[in-house]
N, C-alpha and C positions, 0 to 999 in steps of 0.2 A: 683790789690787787695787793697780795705782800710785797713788801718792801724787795724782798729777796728774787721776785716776780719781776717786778718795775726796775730793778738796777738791771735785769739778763735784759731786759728789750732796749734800754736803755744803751746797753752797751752795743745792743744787734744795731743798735738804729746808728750810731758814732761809728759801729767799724761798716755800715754801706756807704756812709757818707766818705770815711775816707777813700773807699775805694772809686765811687765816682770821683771822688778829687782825682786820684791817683787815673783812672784813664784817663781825663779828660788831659790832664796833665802830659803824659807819654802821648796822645794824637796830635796835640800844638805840639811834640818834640821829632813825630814823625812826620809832621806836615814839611815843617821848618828843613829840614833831614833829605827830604826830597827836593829841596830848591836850590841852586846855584848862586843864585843872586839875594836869595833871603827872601822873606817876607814881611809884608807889612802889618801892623794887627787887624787891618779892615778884611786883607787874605787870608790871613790865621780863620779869624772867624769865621770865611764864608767855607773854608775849606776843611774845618771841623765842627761846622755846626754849631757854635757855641755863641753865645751872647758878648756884644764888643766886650762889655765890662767884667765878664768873667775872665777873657782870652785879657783883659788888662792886669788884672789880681794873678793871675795862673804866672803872663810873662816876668813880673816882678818879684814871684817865688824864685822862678826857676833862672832868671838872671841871677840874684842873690845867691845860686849853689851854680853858679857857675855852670851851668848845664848850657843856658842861650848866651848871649852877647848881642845886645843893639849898635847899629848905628849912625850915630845921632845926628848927621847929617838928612842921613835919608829914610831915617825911622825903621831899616831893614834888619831883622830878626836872624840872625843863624845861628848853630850849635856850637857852642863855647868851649871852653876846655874840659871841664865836666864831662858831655857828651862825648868828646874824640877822644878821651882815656876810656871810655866804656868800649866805644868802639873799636881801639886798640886790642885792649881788653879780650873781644870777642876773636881777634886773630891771634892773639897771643896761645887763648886754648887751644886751638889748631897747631899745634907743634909742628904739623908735615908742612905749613905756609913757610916758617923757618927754616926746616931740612931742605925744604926745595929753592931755595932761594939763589942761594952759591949757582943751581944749575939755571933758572932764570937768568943769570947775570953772564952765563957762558954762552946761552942761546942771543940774548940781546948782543952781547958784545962781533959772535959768528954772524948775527945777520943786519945788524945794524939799525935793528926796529926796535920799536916797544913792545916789550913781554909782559903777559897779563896771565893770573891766578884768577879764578872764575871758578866759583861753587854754583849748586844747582840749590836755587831758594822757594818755593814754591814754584811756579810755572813760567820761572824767569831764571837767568843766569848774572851771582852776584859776585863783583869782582872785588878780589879782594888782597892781591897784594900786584906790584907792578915796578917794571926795570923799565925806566924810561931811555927812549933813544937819544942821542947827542943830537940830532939835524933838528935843525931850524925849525925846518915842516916834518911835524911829527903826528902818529894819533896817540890822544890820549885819554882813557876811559876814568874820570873820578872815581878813586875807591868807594865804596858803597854803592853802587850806580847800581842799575841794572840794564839788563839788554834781553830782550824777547828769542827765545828758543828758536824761532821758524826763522830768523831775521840776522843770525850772527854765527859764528864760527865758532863760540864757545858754545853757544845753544844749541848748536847741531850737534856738535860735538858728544855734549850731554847726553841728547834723548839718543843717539847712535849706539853709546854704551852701554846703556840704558835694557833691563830685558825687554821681551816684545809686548810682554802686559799693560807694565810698567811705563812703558814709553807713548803703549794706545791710548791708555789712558791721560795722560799731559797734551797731547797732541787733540784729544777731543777736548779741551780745556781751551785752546788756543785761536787766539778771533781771526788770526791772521792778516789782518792788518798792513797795507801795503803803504811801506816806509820808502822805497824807490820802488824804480820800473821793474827793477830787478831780484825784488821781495817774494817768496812763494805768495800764492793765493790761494793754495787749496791742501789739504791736509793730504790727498793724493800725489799732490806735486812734491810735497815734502818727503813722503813717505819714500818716493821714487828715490831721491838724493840721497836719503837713511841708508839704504841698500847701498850704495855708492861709494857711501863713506865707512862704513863695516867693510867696504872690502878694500879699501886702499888705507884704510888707519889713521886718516885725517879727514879735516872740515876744512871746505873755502868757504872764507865769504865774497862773493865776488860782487862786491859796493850795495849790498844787499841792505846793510842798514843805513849805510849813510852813503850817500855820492863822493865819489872819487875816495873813497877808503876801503882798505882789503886786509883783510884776515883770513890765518891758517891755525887751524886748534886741533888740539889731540889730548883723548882722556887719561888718567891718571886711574890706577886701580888701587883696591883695598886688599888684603887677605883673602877676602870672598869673592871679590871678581865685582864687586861692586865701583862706579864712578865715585873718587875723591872729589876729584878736581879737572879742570882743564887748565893745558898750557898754552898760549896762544903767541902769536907774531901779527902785528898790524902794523898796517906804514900806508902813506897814500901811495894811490894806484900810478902814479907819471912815476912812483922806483920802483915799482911792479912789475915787471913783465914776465910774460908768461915760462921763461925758464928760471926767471928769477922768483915767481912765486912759486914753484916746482920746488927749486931749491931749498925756500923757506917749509914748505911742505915738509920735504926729507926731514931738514935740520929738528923741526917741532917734532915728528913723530917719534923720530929716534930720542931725543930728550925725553918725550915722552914715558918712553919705553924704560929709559934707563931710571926716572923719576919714580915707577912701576916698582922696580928691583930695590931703590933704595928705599920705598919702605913697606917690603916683604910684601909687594902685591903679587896678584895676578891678574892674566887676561882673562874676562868670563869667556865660554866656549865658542858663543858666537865670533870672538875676538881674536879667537888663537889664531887664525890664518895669516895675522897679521905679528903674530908674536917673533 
């Protein structure tokens, strides 16, 4: 082999290694990312696959750039500052998370709950900016979270706006997974609701994802008739009642709607009825 031969393989062989560094790297950052309470590196490992001693060298890169942060107490791993400007980052390019904000904070203030921003991320709904409530007992959805399509007010919301292809398709994706009593079970049952909610321009959740917690969501449009976003109201169910979630209903849809206008959307056609 020339020289000239053995440095190209040589350099193939250095740029797969970094790039295995480089995943292995981001799945201990999305493991971590997914956890509340953090992780330990025993959990790192079993949760990406990775050998303790690698997930050891990997955690002391990425603490040294600030990406993780430990705590030394209880050995638990979460994403440092590093991470939360990346993810800032990522809502900052959404400009419309911004413009709609002012109206987030008119909704929360009229209904007295917590207002939630909720994009469609693969077959889940990712929340991503939030007007929390003043009460005590409040709900509140950590940003970056996500929340299952069949199972929440922003997910319905979603696949509702959603064309009928478009929406067939996510809903056969969906294990439907019964998170209360009162969680669809069947992609028919869901489907029923779909209809339901195209024709009145909101989403209940009625304690669907969690017990004794309720949400009302309505889509947000693009130029094209396309789902931005949804805007949502959650509060527990004992401030709920049924003309008071009504209530909350109108107040969401119509924000909605007005959220729509300011930035030059439209309803797609299935949605006009409710325009």
């Amino acid at each position: 082999m020339d020289k000239s031969n053995k440095k190209e393989t040589c350099m193939s062989e250095d740029a797969g290694g970094q790039s295995k560094t480089l995943v292995r790297g981001l799945s201990i950052l999305n493991a971590c990312s997914g956890s509340r309470s953090g992780l330990t590196l025993v959990e790192i490992a079993e949760a990406t696959d990775l050998a303790p001693s690698t997930v050891h060298r990997l955690l002391a890169t990425l603490e040294a750039l600030s990406f993780l942060s430990v705590n030394s107490e209880t050995g638990r791993w979460r994403i440092g500052v590093a991470g939360f400007q990346m993810g800032n980052a990522f809502v900052r390019s959404r400009d419309y998370v911004a413009q709609l904000r002012p109206l987030m904070v008119e909704l929360s203030d009229q209904t007295g709950e917590t207002v939630n921003l909720a994009i469609l991320s693969g077959h889940k709904a990712l929340f991503v900016s939030q007007i929390e409530s003043a009460n005590m007992m409040r709900m509140v959805a950590p940003l970056g979270s996500l929340s299952p399509l069949h199972a929440s007010g922003a997910g319905k919301a979603l696949l509702a706006a959603l064309g009928q292809e478009e929406r067939s398709v996510l809903m056969e994706q969906i294990t439907y997974e019964a998170l209360t009593d009162k969680t669809h079970r069947s992609q028919a049952s869901l489907e029923a609701e779909i209809q339901t909610i195209i024709a009145e321009g909101r989403s209940y959740d009625r304690q669907e994802h969690v017990d004794g917690m309720q949400c009302v969501a309505a889509p947000v449009f693009n130029e094209l008739g396309s789902p931005i976003c949804t805007l949502s109201v959650s509060g527990p169910s004992v401030r709920m009642s049924d003309a008071v979630f009504i209530d909350h209903g109108d107040a969401v849809a119509q924000t909605a709607h007005m959220a729509t206008q300011l930035l030059g959307g439209i309803p797609p056609n299935h949605w006009m009825l409710n325009d």
